[in-house]
Structure formats: C-alpha cells, structure tokens
C-alpha positions in Angstrom: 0.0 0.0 0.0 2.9 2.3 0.7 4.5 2.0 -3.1 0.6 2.9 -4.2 1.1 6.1 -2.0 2.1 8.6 -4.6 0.1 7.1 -7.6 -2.7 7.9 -5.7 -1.7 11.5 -5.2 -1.3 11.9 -8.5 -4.0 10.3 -9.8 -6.6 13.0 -9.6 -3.8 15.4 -11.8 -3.5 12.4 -13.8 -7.6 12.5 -14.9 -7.6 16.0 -15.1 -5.1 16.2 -18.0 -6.3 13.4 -19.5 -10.1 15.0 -19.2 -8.3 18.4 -20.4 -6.2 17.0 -23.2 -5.7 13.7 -23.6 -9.7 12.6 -24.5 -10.0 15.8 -26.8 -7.2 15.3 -29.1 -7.6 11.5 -29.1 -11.8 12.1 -30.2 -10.4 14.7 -32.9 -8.4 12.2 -34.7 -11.3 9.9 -34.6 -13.2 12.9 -35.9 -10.8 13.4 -38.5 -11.7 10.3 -40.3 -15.5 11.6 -40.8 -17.3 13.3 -43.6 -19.3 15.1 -40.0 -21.3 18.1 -40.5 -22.8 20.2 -37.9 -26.2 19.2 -37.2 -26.1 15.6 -38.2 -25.1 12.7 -35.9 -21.3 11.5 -35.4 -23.1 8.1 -36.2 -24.9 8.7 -39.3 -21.5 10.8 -40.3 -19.6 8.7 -43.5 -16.1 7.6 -42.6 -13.4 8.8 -45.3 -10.0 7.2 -44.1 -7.2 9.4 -45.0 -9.0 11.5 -47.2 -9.2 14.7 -45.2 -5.4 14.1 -44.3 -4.4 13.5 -48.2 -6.9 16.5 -49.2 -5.3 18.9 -46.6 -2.0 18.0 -48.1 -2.6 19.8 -51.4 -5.0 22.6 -49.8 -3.8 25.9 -51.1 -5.6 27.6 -48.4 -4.6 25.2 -45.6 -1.1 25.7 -46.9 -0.9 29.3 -46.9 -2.1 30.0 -43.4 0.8 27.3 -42.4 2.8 29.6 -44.1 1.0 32.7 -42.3 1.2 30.9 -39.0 5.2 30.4 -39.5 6.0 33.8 -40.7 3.8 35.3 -37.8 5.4 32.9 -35.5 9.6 34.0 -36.7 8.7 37.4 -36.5 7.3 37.7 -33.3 9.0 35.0 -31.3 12.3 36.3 -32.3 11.7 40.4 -31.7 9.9 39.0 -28.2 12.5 37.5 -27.4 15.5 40.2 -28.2 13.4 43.1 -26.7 12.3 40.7 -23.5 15.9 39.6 -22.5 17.4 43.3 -23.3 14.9 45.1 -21.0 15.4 42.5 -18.6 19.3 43.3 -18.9 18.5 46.9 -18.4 16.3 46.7 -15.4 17.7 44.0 -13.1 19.7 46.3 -11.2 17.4 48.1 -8.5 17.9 51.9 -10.2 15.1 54.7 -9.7 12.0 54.3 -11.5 12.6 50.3 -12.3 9.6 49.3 -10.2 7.6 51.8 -12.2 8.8 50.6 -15.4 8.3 47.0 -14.7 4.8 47.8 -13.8 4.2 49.4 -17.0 5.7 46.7 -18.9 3.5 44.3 -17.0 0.6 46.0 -17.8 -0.4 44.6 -21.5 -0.6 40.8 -19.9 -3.1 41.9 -17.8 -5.4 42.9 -20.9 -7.8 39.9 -22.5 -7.4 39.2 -25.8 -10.4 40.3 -27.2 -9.9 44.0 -25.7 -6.2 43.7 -27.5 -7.9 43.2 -30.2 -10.3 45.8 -29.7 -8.0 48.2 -28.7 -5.6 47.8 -31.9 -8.0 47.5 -34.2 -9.4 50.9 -33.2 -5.9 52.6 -33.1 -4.8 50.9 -36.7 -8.6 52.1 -37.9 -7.8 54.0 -40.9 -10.5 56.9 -40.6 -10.3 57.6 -36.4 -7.2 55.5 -36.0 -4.9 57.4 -33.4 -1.8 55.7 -35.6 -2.4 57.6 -38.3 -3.5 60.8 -36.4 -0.4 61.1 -35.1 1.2 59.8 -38.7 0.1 63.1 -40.0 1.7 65.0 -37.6 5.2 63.6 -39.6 3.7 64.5 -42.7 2.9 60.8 -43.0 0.5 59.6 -45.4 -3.2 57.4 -43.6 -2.7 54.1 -44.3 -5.4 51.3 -44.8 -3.4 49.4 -42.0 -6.2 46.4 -41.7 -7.2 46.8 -45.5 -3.4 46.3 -47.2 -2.2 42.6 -46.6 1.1 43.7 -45.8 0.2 45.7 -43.7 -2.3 44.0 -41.7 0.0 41.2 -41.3 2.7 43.9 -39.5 0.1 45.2 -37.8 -0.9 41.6 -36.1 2.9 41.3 -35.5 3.1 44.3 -33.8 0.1 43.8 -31.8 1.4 40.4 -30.5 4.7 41.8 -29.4 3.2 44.4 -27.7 1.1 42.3 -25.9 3.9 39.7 -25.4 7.1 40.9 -24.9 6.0 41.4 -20.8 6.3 37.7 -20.6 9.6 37.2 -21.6 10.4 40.4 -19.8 8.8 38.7 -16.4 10.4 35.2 -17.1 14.1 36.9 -17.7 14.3 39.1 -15.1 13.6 36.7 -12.7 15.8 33.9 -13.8 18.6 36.8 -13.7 17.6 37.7 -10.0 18.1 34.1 -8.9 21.6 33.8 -10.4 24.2 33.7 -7.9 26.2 36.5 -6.7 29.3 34.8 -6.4 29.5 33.2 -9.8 28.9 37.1 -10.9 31.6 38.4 -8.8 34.3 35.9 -9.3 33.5 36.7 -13.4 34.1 40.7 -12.5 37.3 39.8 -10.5 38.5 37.6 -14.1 38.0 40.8 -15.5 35.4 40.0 -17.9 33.8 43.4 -19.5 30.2 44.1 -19.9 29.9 42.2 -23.1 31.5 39.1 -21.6 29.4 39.4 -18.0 26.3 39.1 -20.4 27.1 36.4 -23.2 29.4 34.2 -21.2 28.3 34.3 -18.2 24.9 35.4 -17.4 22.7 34.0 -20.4 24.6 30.7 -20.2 23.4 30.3 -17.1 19.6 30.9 -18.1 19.8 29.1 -20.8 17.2 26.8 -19.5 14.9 29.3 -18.7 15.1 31.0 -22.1 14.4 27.5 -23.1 10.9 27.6 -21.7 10.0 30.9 -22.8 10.6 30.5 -26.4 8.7 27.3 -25.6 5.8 28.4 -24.4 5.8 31.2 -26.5 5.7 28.9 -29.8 2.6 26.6 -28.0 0.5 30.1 -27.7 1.6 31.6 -31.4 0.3 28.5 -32.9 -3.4 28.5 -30.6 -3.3 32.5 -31.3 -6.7 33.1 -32.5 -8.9 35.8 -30.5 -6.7 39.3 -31.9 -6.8 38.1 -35.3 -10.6 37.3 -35.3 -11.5 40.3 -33.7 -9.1 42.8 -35.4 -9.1 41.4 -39.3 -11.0 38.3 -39.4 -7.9 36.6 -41.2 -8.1 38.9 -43.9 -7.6 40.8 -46.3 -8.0 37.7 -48.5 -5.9 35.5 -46.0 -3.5 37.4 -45.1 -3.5 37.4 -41.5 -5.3 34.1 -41.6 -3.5 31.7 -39.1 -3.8 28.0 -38.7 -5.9 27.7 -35.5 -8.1 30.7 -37.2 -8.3 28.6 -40.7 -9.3 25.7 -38.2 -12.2 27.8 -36.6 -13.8 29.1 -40.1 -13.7 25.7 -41.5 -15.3 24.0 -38.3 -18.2 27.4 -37.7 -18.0 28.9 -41.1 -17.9 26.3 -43.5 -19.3 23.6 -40.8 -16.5 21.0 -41.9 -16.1 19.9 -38.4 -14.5 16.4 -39.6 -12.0 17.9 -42.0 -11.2 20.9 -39.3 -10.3 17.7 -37.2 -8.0 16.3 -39.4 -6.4 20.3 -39.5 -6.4 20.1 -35.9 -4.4 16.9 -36.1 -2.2 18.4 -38.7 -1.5 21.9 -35.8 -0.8 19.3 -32.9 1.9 17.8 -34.4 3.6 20.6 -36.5 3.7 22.1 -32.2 4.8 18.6 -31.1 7.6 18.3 -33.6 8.7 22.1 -33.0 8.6 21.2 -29.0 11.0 18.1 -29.2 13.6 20.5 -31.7 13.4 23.4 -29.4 14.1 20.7 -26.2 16.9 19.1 -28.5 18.8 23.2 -27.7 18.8 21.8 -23.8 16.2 20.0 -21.9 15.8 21.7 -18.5 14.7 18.9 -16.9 17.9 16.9 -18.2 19.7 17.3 -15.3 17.3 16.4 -12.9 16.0 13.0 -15.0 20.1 12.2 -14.3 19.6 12.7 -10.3 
C-alpha cells in the first residue's frame, strides 16, 4: 500500500489532463476520419480514411495559413525575445524608477485578448485610427493598415509583441535575480567586460529558462486566435489568416467539423515536432531526469 502512495496522489492530476487534453485530441483524430457536419449525428457521419489528411496536403488555403502561422510565429518569437531579455538586462539592477517601469511593462498581460484586439483595431482604424493621427503629424501619409495585406500582417505582428514581450520580460528578469552573486563576482574579479558578463556568463546560465520561454511562446503563437478574429478576421483575403483561425472558419463557417479535425491533427503535431527540436537546444529537466 505504501508503493501505491504517490500514484494515488497523482491520480486526480493524472484524470484532469487526461479529461483536459488527452480525451480531446484523441476524439479529434477519430473525428478526422468523418465526412461530420454540424447538425447531423457523429453516427450517421460517412467515414473517409485518410482523405481529409491526403486533401489537406494539397489545400492551397490550408497551406498558406501554415505559411501565415510560420511567418507570424519568426517574427514575433524572435523580436519578443531580443526586446524581453534586453529590458530584462536593463532593469535588473534596482535603479530609480525600475519598479515603475516594470509595472508598465507588465501591464499589456493583464489585458484579454479580445480587448487587444479591440483596442488595436481601433488605433490601426484607418478613418479615427490614433496611428495615423499622429502619422500626419510627420507629414505621414493614412494608411489602410487592416485593409493592405502587408500591412495587416505587420500590424498583427506588432500587436502580439506588444502584448507579449512582458512575458519574456517577467520570465528573464527573474531567472537573472536568482543567479548567484558569487558566480557574478568571481567573473568581475576575471576581469570580464560588460559584453562578456552578459554572453558568457549570465545567459549561459539561463539558458534553461530561455528554453521555456521561447517554448511556451511557440505553444501560444500557434493557438493564437482571438486578436486576429476580432481585429481582421484573417483577412484581407488570408493574409493574417492563421492555422488555429483557418481551423475555426472551417469547423463554424464552412461547418466542416470532420476535415477541421483532421487540420487540428495536422497543428498538434507541426507544435509537437517544433517542442522536441526546441528541447533538443537543452532540456531543463535533463539534469534532474540524471539525479
């Protein structure tokens, strides 16, 4: 009965996440292999095999939000990431104001999604739009900023890093407050510059924890859906359209719930694949697996 001990502590976890995430993504690839409509019984629904799997593979439009979704994920994970760890740099050290500044910076994480979206749609709006108010002031142009699919697309990118960037900012900082102040002082008495304090001693020693941020960073760009929807809609044409929002207009829109399934299928393991490469950079839980 002792050995049973902790299995039994962990079993209500255990049928949580299996409630949560297991049973979903196992009854969408069953899903995936029906012709299922809304409205008509998963019974009475014709089972297709592959089909929606060998379809999707030559689906222009399935195939150019991938594309969307990659594009939107490069640019944002990688200017998150550079502006998260350099204000994080900037502000570790307790100097006046910092408190107020990381306040600020905190600030967009504590905003929905859907008022994001809100709230950027109405400043990139092209006729009351502050953006271009203020644009004129430079003797700037308007812009059609949602209407132009380039630059609706910067516009989403934008949006997410402004939204995002806190979390990497939040993440950082405190992985840099937890390093030791020994292993920082002993680098000062080597005499290693600024330069050297940051990219040989002080990030290598993170590394883990930048690990997890650009991991969970790429989980949430791939499930981003509510800013899109509310600020373009995926459009124009599909320009800002983005896997999980492709998934969502084929399951509501067209009603295609078995071949959004199969696209669903197709997102899960594009993230699953990404996961394991991003782990192959260093495993944080490496070490501890070898206790």
């Amino acid at each position: 009965m002792q050995k049973l001990g902790p299995y039994f502590f962990i079993l209500p976890a255990v049928a949580v996440m299996f409630a949560g995430l297991v049973y979903p993504v196992l009854q969408a690839f069953y899903l995936s292999f029906f012709d299922w409509k809304i409205g008509t019984d998963i019974d009475d629904a014709p089972f297709v095999g592959f089909a929606h799997f060998i379809r999707m593979m030559s689906d222009e439009a399935v195939l150019e939000s991938l594309w969307v979704t990659l594009r939107f994920g490069f640019w944002t994970i990688t200017i998150e990431m550079f502006l998260g760890v350099s204000l994080a740099l900037l502000l570790e050290k307790p100097i006046r104001g910092a408190s107020v500044f990381r306040t600020i910076f905190i600030l967009p994480l504590m905003v929905s999604p859907v008022v994001v979206g809100l709230i950027w749609r109405y400043l990139f709006d092209a006729r009351i739009g502050w953006i271009n108010y203020y644009l004129g002031y430079l003797g700037i142009e308007p812009q059609v900023w949602l209407g132009d699919a380039q630059l609706a697309f910067f516009a989403m990118v934008f949006t997410d890093i402004w939204q995002w960037t806190p979390f990497i900012f939040i993440i950082v900082i405190a992985g840099l407050q937890a390093l030791p102040s020994e292993v920082l002082e002993a680098s000062k008495i080597d005499g290693a510059n600024w330069w050297q304090h940051i990219f040989f001693v002080k990030l290598p020693m993170i590394k883990s924890i930048l690990i997890i941020a650009l991991l969970l960073r790429l989980i949430d760009v791939f499930r981003a859906l509510e800013v899109m929807f509310i600020m373009t809609g995926g459009g124009p044409g599909r320009a800002t359209e983005v896997l999980s929002l492709h998934i969502y207009n084929r399951a509501f829109t067209t009603q295609q719930l078995g071949y959004a399934s199969a696209i669903s299928v197709l997102l899960i393991l594009i993230v699953f694949l990404l996961s394991l490469a991003i782990l192959k950079l260093g495993n944080p839980m490496k070490d501890k697996a070898d206790i």
